[in-house]
C-alpha positions as CSV (number, residue, x, y, z in Angstrom):
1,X,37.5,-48.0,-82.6
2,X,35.2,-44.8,-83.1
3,X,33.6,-42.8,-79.6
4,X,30.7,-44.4,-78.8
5,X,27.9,-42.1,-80.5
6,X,25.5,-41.5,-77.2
7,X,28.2,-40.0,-75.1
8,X,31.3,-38.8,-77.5
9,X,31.3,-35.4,-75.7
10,X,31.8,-36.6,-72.3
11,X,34.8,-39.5,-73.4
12,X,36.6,-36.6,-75.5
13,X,35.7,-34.2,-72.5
14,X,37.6,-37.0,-70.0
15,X,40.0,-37.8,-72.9
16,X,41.2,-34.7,-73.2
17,X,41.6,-33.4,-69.3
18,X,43.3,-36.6,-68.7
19,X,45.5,-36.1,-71.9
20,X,46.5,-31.9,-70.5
21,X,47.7,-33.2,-67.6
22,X,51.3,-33.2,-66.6
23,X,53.1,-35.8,-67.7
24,X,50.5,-38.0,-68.9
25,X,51.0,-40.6,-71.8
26,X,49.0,-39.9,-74.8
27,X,49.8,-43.1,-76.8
28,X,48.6,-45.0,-73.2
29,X,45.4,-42.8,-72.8
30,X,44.4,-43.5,-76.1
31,X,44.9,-47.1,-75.9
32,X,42.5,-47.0,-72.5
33,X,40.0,-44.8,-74.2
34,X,40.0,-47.4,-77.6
35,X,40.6,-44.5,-80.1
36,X,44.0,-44.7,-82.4
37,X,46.7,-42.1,-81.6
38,X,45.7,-39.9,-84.8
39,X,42.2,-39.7,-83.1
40,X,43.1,-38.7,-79.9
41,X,46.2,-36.0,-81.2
42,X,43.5,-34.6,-84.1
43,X,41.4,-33.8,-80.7
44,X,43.9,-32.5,-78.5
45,X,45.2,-30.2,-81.5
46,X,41.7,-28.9,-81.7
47,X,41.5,-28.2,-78.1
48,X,44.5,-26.5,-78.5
49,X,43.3,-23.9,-80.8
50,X,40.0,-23.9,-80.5
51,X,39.5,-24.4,-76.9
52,X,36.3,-26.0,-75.4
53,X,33.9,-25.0,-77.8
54,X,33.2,-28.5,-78.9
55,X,34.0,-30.3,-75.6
56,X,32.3,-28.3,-72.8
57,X,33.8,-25.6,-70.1
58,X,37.2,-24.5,-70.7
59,X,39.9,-26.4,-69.0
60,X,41.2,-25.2,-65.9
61,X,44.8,-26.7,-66.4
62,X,47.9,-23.7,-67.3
63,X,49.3,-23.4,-70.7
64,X,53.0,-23.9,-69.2
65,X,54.3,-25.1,-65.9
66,X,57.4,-23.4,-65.1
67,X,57.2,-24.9,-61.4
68,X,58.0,-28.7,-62.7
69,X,61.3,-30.1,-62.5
70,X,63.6,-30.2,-65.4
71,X,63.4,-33.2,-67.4
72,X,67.1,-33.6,-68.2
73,X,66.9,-33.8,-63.9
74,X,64.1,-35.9,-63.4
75,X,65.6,-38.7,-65.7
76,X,68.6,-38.2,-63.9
77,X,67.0,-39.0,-60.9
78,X,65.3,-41.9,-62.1
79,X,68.4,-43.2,-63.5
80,X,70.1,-43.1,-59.8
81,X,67.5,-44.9,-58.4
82,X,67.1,-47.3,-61.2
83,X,71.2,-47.7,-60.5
84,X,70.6,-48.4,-56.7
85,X,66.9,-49.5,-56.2
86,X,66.8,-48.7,-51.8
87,X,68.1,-45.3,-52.6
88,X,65.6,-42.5,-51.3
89,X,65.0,-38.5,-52.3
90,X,68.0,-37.6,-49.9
91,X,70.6,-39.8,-51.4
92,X,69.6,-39.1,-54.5
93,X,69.9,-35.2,-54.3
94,X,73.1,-35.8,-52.4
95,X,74.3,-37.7,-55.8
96,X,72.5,-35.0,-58.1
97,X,74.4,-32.2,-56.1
98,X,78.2,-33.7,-56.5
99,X,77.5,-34.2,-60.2
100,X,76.3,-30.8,-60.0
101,X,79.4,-29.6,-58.2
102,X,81.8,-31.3,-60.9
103,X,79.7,-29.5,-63.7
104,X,78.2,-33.0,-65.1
105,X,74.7,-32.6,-64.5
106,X,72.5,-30.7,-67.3
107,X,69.1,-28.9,-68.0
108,X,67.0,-30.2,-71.0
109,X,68.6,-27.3,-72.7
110,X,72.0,-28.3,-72.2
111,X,72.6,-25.8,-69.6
112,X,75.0,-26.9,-67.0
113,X,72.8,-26.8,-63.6
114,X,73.8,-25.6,-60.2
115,X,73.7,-26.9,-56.4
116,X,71.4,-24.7,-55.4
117,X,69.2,-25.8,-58.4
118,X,68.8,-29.8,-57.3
119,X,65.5,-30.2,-56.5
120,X,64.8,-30.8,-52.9
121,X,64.2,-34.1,-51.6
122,X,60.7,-34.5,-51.2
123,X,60.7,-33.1,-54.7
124,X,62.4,-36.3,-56.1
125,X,60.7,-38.3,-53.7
126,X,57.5,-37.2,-55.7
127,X,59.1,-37.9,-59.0
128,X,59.9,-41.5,-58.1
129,X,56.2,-42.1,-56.8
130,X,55.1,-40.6,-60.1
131,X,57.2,-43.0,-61.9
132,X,56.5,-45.9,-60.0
133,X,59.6,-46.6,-58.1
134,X,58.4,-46.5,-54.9
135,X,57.1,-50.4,-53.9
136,X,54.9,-51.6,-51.9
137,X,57.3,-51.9,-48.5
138,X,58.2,-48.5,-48.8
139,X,54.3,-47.6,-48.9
140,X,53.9,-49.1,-45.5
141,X,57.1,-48.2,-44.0
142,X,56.5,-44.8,-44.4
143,X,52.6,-44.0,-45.0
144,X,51.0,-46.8,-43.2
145,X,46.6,-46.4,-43.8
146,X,45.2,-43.6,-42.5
147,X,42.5,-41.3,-42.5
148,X,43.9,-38.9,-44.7
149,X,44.9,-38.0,-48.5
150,X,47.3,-39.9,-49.9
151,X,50.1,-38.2,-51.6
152,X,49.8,-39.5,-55.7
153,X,46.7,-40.9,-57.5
154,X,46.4,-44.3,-57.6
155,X,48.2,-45.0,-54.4
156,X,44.7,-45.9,-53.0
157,X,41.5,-46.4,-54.2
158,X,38.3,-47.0,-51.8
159,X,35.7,-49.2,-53.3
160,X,32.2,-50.1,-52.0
161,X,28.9,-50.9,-52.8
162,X,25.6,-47.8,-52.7
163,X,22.8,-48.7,-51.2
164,X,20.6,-51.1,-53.4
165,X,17.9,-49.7,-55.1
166,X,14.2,-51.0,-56.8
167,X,14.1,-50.8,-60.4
168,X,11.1,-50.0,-62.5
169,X,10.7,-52.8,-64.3
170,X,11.9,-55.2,-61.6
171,X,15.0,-56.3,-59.7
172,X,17.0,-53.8,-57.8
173,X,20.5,-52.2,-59.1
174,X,23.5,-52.6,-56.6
175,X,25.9,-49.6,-57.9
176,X,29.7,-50.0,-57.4
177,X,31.5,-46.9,-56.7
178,X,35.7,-46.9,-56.8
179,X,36.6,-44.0,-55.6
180,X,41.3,-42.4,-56.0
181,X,41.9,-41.2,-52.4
182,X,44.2,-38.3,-53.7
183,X,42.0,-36.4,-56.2
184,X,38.4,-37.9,-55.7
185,X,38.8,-39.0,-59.2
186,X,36.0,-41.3,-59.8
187,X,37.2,-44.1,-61.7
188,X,34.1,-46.3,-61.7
189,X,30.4,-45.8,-61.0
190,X,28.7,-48.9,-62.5
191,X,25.4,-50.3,-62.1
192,X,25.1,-53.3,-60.9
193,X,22.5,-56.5,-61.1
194,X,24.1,-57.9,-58.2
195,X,27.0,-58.2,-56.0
196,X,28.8,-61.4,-56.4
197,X,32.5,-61.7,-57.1
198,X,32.0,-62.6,-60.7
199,X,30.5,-59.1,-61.1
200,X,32.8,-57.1,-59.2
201,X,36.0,-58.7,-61.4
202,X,34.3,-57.7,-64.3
203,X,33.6,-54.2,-63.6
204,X,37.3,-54.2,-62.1
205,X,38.6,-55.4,-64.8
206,X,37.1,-52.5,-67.1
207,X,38.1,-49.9,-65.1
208,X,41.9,-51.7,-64.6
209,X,41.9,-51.3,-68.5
210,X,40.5,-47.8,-68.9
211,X,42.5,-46.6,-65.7
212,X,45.6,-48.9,-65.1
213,X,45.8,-51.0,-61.5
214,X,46.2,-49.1,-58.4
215,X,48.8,-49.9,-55.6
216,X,46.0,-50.7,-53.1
217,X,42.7,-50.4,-52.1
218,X,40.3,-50.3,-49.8
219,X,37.3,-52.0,-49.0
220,X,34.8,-53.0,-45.9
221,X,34.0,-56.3,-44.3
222,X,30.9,-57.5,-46.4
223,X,30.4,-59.5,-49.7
224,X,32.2,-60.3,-51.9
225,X,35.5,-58.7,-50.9
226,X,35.1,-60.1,-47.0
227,X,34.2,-63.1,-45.8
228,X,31.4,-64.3,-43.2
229,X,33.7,-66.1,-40.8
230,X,36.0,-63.1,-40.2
231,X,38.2,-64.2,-42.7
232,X,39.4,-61.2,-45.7
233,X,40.3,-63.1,-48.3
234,X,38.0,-64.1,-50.9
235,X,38.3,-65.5,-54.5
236,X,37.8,-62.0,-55.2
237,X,40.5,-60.2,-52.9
238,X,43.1,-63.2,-53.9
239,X,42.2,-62.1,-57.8
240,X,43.9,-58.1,-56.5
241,X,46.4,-60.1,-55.3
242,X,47.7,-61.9,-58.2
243,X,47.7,-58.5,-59.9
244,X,49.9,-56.8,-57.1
245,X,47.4,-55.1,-55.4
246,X,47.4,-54.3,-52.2
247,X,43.8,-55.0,-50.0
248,X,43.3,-53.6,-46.8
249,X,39.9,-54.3,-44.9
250,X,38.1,-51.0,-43.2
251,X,37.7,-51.9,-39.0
252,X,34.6,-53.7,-38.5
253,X,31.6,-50.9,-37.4
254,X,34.2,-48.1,-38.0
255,X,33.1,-46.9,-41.8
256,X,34.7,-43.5,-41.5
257,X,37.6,-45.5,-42.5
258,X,35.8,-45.0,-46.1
259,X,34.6,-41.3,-45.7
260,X,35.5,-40.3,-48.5
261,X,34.0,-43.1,-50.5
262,X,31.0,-43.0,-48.1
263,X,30.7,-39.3,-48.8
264,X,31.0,-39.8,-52.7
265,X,27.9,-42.8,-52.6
266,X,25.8,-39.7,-50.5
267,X,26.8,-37.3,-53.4
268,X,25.3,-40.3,-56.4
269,X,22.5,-41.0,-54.0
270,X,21.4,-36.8,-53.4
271,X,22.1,-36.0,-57.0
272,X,21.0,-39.0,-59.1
273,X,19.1,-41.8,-57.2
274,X,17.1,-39.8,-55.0
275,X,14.5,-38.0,-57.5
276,X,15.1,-40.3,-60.2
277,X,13.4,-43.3,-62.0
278,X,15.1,-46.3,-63.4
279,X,13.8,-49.2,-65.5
280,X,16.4,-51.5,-65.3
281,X,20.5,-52.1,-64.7
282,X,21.3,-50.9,-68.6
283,X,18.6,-47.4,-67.8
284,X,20.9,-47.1,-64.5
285,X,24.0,-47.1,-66.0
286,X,23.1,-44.0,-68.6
287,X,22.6,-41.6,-65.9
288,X,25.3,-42.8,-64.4
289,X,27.9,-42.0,-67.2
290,X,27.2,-38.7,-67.7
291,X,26.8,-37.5,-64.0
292,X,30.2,-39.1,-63.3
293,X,31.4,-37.2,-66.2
294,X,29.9,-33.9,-64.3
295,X,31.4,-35.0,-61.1
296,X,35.3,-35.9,-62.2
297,X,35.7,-32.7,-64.6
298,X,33.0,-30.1,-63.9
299,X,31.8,-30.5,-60.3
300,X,34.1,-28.1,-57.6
301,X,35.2,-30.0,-54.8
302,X,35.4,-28.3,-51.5
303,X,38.5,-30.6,-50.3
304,X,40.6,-29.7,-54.0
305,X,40.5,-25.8,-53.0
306,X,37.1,-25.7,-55.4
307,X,38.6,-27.4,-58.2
308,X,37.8,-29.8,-60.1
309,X,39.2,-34.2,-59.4
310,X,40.5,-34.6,-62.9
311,X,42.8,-31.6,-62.1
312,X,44.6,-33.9,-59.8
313,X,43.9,-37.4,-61.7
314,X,46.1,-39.3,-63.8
315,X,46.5,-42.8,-65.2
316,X,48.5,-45.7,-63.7
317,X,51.5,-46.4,-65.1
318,X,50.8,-49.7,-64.5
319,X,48.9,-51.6,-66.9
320,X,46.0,-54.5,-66.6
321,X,48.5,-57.6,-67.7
322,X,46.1,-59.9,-70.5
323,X,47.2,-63.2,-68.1
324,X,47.6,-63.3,-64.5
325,X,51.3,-62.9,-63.4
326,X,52.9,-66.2,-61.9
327,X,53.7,-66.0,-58.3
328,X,57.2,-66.0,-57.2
329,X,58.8,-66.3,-54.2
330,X,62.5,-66.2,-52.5
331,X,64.9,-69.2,-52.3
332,X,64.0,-69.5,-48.1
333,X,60.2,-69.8,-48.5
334,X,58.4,-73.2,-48.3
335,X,55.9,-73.2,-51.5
336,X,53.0,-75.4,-51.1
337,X,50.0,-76.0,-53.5
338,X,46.6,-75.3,-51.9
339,X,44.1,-77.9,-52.7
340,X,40.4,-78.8,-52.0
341,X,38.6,-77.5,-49.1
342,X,41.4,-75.0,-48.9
343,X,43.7,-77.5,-47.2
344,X,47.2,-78.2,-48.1
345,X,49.9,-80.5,-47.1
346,X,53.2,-79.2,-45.2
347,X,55.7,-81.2,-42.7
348,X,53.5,-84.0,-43.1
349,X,50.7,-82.6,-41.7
350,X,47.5,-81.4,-43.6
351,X,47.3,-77.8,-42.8
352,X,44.1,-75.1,-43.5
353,X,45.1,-72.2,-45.5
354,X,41.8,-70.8,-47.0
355,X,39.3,-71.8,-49.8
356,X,40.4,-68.3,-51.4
357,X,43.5,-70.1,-52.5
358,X,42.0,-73.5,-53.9
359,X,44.8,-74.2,-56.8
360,X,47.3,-72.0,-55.7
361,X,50.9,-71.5,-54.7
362,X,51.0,-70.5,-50.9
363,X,54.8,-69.5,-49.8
364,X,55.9,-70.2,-46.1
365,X,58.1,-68.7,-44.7
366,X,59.8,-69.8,-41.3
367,X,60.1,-67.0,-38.4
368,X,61.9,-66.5,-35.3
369,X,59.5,-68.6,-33.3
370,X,60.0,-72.2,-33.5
371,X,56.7,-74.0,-35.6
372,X,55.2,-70.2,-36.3
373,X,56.1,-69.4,-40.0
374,X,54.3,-66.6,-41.9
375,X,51.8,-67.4,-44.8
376,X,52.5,-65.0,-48.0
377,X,50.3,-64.9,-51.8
378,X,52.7,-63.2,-53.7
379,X,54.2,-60.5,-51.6
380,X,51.5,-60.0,-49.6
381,X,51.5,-61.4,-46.3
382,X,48.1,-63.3,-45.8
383,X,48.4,-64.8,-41.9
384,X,50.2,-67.0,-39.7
385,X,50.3,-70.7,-39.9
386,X,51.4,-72.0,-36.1
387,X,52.6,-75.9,-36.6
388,X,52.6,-76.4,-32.6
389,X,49.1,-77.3,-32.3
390,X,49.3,-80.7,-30.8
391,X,47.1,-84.1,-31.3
392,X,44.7,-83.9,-34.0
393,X,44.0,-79.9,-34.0
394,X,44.7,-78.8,-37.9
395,X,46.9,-75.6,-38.1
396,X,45.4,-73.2,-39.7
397,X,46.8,-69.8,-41.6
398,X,45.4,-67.4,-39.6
399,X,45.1,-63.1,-39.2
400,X,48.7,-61.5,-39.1
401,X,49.1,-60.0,-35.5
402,X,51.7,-57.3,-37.5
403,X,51.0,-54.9,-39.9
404,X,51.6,-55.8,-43.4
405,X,55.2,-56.6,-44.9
406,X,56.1,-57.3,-48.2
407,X,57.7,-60.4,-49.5
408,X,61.6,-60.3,-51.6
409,X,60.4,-62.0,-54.6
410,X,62.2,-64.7,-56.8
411,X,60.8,-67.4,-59.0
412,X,58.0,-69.8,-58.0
413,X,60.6,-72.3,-60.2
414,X,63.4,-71.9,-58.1
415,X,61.7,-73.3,-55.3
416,X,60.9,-77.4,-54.7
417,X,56.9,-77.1,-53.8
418,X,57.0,-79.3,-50.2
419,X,54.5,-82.3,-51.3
420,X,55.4,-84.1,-48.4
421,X,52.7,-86.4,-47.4
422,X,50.3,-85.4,-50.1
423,X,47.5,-87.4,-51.3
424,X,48.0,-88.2,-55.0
């Protein structure tokens, strides 16, 4: 598939910075971008010799890295903790030393490498969240949400709805903004005609394609990501769920939890919406494009030392999946199906999980607690189902009182679903 013709500058622009930057997949990138791999090499060989004459301002990115860890290294890295999946950066270097001590670890060059040469641990540490073999527990064990930056792209990404706006020719444009924590990478700015769920999923879905799925991310209280009655999961927030994405809800009144998403929708609103005049949804979306374009690769940020976010941007290793993964769940968790009204069936009793779950696999998993088990989707833990409410009160899956903990995963096969007492 050809560059679309109105803005081929700007995708071989993005293209190529994204393409420059270390350790990025150019087969992948080309795939996200819909151009064949001939395409996007013909354009990177141009920008190699040519420069920017044809794309725009010269990249900032060095010619060479000699900072970056050996490859020969890294992958031996990798391999230990491929070999021993808990393993962090200190055990790791401890193994990478002794082989380095007995001669048997190399340089890409064959070189026989050195103690002193092992890469420190926070060093592999980085490599492995590059590669994506840190999960999700290890996320929140050790950088639980904060204000702050989050140490690799795609670890977090803020999402949220601008401020509506009239259009010219009628209706108002809702635009979504979905912002990378780490580099400010703007991944999505697209206009909107409203702001249900079905519209959300399929500008999400999109960018998931262009951009690759993010661990988590992070979103406010309101439509169509929160719900009404205090309750955070929606058909929309159990859609991120299915694809391993982590969702985390902003305090209620406290939107400094988004600043930096809040501070990016001030940026579109000061240098696009405010003087400017739009006819309708498709109008919005063409200033949109290319101010975005400005933004990620042209615009200095103050927070990136002046430069520029797709400096510090790259692609997710992980890709959109064409189907929804199945759920799966350990051996010692109860599976039960989630029927109408978001009610399902467990110890013969007829139990409320949520209507964000109508048709799905909901795993329970007993606690210390006598009657208290915890409610997981996946390996995300959505609430607390208490079975000691007496008489005719329905349990109901309500909000964790803990922070977040990830589920051991097996098959949803392996496990009997508990139909016991349920209505045929």
């Amino acid at each position: 598939m050809p560059w679309k013709v109105s803005d081929a500058m700007s995708e071989r622009a993005e293209f190529v910075k994204l393409a420059c930057q270390s350790g990025a997949n150019v087969r992948l990138l080309c795939r996200r971008f819909g151009i064949s791999w001939t395409t996007g090499y013909k354009w990177l060989g141009r920008h190699a010799s040519q420069g920017d004459g044809g794309l725009g301002d010269r990249s900032r990115r060095p010619a060479r890295s000699p900072g970056r860890t050996d490859a020969a290294v890294e992958s031996a890295a990798l391999a230990v903790r491929d070999a021993h999946g808990a393993w962090g950066g200190r055990k790791i270097r401890a193994v990478l030393q002794r082989r380095a001590r007995a001669g048997q670890l190399r340089d890409a060059a064959g070189a026989i490498v050195t103690p002193d040469a092992v890469p420190a641990a926070s060093t592999i540490t980085a490599i492995l969240r590059r590669h994506d073999r840190l999960d999700e527990r290890e996320c929140v064990k050790h950088a639980p949400f904060q204000r702050f930056e989050h140490a690799a792209p795609n670890d977090l990404w803020q999402m949220d709805f601008k401020g509506h706006f009239a259009l010219a020719r009628g209706g108002r444009c809702h635009p979504l903004t979905v912002l990378d924590d780490h580099s400010r990478f703007a991944v999505g700015v697209r206009a909107c005609g409203d702001e249900t769920a079905a519209t959300v999923k399929r500008e999400l879905t999109g960018i998931f394609r262009r951009y690759g799925l993010p661990r988590r991310m992070l979103m406010d209280n309101g439509s169509p990501w929160g719900d009404e009655g205090g309750q955070p999961w929606t058909v929309l927030t159990a859609w991120l769920l299915r694809l391993d994405i982590g969702v985390t809800h902003c305090s209620p009144g406290h939107p400094q939890t988004q600043g930096k998403d809040e501070r990016f929708n001030r940026t579109l609103k000061v240098e696009v919406i405010r003087d400017g005049v739009f006819n309708d949804v498709s109008a919005s979306q063409e200033k949109f494009d290319p101010w975005r374009e400005v933004y990620n690769t042209q615009r200095p940020h103050e927070s990136l030392d002046m430069d520029v976010p797709a400096s510090r941007y790259r692609v997710s290793a992980r890709a959109m999946p064409d189907q929804l993964p199945a759920l799966e769940y350990a051996p010692d968790v109860h599976v039960i199906r989630v029927g109408d009204g978001g009610r399902a069936w467990f110890q013969r009793r007829q139990v409320r999980i949520g209507k964000a779950f109508i048709g799905e696999p909901v795993g329970l998993r007993a606690t210390t607690t006598d009657g208290l088990f915890e409610a997981y989707f996946g390996r995300q833990r959505i609430g607390e189902l208490d079975m000691r409410a007496a008489g005719d009160d329905l349990p109901r899956c309500r909000l964790p009182s803990a922070p977040v903990a990830a589920l051991p995963a097996r098959t949803e096969a392996g496990n009997a679903e508990d139909k016991m007492g349920e209505d045929s």
